[in-house]
FIKOLZA-1660 file (N, C-alpha, C; in steps of 0.1 Angstrom, whole numbers, plus 5000, padded with zeros to 4 digits):
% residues 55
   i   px   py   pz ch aa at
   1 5156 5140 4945  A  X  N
   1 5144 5136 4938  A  X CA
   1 5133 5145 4941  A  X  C
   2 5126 5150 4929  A  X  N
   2 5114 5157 4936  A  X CA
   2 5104 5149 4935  A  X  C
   3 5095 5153 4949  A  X  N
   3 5083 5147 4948  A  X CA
   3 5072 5150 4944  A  X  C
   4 5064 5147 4932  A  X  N
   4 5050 5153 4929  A  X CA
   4 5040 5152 4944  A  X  C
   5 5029 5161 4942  A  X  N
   5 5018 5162 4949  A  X CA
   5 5011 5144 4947  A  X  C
   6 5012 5141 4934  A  X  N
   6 5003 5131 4929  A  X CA
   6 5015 5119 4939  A  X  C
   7 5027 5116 4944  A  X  N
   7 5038 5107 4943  A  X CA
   7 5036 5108 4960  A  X  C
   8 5036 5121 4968  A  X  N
   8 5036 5119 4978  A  X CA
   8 5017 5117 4983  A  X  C
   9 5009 5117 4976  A  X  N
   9 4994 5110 4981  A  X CA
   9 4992 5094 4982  A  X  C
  10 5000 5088 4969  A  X  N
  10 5003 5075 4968  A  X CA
  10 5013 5071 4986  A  X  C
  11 5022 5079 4983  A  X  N
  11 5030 5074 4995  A  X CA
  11 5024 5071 5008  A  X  C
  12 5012 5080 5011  A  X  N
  12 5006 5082 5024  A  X CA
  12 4995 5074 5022  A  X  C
  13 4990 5068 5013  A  X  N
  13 4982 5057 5011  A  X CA
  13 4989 5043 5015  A  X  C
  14 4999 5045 5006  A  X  N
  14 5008 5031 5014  A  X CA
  14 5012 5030 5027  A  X  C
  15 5016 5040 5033  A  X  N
  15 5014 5039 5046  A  X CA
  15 5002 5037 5058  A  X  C
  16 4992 5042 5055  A  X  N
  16 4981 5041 5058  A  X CA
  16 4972 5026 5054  A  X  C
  17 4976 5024 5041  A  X  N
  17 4971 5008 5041  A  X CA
  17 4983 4995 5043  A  X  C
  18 4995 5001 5045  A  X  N
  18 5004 4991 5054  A  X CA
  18 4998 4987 5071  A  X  C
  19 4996 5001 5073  A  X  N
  19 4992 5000 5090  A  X CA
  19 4976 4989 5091  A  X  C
  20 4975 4996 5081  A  X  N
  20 4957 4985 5083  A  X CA
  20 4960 4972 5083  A  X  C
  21 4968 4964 5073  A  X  N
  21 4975 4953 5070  A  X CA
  21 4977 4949 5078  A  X  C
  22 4991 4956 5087  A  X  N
  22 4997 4950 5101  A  X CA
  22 4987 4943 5109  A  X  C
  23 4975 4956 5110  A  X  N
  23 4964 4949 5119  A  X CA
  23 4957 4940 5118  A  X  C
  24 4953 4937 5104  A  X  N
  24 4945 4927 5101  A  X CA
  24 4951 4915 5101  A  X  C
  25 4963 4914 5102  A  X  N
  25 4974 4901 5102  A  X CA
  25 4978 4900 5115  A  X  C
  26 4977 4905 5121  A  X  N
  26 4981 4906 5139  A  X CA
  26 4968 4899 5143  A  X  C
  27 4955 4904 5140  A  X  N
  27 4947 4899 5144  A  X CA
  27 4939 4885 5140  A  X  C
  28 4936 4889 5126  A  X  N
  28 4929 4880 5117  A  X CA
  28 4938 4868 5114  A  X  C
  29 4953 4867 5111  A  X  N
  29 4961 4858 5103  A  X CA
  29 4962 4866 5086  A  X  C
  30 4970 4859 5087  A  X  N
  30 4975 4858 5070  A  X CA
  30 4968 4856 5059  A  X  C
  31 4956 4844 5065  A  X  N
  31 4950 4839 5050  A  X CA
  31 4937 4840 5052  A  X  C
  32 4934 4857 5063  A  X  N
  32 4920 4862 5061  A  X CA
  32 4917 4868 5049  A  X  C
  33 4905 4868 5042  A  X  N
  33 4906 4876 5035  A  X CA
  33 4905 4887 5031  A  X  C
  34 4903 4895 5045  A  X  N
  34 4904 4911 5045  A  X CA
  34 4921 4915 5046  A  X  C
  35 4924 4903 5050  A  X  N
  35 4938 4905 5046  A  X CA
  35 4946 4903 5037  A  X  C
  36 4946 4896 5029  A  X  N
  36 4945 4894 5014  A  X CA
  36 4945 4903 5005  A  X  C
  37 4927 4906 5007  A  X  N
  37 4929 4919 5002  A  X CA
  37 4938 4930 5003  A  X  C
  38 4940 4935 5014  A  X  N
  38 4948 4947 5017  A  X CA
  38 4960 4945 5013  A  X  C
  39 4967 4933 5013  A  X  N
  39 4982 4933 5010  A  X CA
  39 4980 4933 4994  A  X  C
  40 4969 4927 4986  A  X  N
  40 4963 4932 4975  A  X CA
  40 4968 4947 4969  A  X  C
  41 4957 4949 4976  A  X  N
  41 4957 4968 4973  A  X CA
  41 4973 4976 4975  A  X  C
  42 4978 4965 4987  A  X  N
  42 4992 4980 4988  A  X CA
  42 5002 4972 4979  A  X  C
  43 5000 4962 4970  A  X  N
  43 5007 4957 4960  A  X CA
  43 5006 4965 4947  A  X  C
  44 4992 4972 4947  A  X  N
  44 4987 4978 4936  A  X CA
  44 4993 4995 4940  A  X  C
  45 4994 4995 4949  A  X  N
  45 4998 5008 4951  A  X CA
  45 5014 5012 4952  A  X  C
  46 5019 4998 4955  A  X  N
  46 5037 4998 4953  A  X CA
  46 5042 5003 4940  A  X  C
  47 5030 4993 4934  A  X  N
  47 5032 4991 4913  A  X CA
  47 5028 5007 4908  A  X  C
  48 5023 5009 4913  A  X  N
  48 5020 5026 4909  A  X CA
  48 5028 5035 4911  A  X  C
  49 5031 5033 4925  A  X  N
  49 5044 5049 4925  A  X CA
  49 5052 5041 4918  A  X  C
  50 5059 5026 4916  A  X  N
  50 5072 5024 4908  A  X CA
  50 5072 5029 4895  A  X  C
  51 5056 5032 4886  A  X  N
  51 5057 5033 4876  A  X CA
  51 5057 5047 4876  A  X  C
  52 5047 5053 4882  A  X  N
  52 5054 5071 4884  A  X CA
  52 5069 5075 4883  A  X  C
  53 5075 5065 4896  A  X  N
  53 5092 5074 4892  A  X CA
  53 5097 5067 4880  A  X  C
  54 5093 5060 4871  A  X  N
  54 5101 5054 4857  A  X CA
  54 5104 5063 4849  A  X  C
  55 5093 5073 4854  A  X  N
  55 5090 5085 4841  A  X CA
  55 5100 5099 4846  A  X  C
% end
């Protein structure tokens, strides 16, 4: 599979807002809402690359 420029920036975002996640849930709990948010955003960001490789 190749990977676009645009496919591996998404990637390193999810990674990078995974690790923040981790922390906010390690620390804060589950049903903080900075943590919420974040698992939010890397839900939005999953949905994105999936739709990238459809194409």
């Amino acid at each position: 599979m190749n990977v676009t420029p645009k496919v591996q920036n998404i990637i390193q975002e999810m990674e990078t807002k995974r690790l923040e996640l981790k922390y906010f849930a390690q620390y804060h709990g589950f049903s903080h809402p900075a943590t919420v948010r974040l698992s939010q955003e890397l839900d939005e960001l999953f949905n994105l690359y999936h739709q990238l490789n459809q194409k």
